[in-house]
C-alpha positions as CSV (number, residue, x, y, z in Angstrom):
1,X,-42.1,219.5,0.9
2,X,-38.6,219.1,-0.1
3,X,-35.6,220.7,2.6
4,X,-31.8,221.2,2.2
5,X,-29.7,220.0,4.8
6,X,-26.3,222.4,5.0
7,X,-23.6,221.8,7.6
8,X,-21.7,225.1,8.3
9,X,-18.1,225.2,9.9
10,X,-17.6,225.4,13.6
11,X,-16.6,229.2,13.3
12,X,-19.2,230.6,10.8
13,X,-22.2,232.9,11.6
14,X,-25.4,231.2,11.4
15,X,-27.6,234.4,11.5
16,X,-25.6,236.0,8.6
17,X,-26.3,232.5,6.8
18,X,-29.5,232.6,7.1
19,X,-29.9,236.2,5.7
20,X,-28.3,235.5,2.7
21,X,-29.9,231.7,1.7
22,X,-33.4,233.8,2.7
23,X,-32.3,236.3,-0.3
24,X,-32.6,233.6,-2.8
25,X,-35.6,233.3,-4.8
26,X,-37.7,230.1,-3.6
27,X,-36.4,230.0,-0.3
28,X,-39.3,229.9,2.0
29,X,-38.3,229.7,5.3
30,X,-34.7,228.1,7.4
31,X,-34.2,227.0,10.5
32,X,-31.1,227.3,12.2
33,X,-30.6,223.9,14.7
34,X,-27.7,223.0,16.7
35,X,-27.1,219.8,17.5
36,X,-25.1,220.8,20.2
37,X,-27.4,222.6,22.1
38,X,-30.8,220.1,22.1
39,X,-32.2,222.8,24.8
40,X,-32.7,225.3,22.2
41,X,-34.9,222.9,20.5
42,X,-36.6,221.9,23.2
43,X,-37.2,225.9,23.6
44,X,-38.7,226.8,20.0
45,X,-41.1,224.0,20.8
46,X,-42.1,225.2,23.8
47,X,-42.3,228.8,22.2
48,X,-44.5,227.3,19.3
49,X,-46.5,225.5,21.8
50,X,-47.3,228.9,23.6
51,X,-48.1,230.2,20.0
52,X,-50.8,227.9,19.3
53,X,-52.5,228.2,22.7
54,X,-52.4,231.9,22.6
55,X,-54.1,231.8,18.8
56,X,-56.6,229.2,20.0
57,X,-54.9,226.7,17.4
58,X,-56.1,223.8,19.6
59,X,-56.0,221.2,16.3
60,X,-52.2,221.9,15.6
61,X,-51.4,221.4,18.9
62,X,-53.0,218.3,18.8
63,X,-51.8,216.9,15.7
64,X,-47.8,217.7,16.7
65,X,-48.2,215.9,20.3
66,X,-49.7,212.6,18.3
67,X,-47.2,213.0,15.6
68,X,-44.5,213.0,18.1
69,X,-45.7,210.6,20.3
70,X,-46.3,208.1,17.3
71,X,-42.9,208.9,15.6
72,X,-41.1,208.3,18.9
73,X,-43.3,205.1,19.5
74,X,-43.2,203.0,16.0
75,X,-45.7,199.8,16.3
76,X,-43.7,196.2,16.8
């Protein structure tokens, strides 16, 4: 999977951004992240955690704890 990386200005609105990259043809999905705000992170993976549970995705859930706990802890 290859992803864009585009860094608005300060003043601009995200949401209108993202209406009119998801127009384009190819465009899949975006996800808006503000590095300024780490809580809202913290919140859509709480959300998508809730998600899985409710769906009975048990294996996703899974596999995004051990990939997080592995990325964060790299073997020495």
């Amino acid at each position: 999977m290859k992803s864009l990386k585009i860094t608005p200005e300060k003043d601009i609105d995200a949401e209108k951004l993202k209406e009119v990259l998801l127009q384009i043809k190819g465009v899949a999905s975006i996800e808006i992240i503000d590095d300024e705000n780490p809580e809202s992170e913290l919140k859509k993976a709480f959300a998508k955690t809730k998600e899985q549970l409710k769906k009975g995705d048990y294996e996703t859930l899974v596999n995004d704890i051990f990939d997080i706990i592995t990325k964060n802890n790299p073997k020495k």
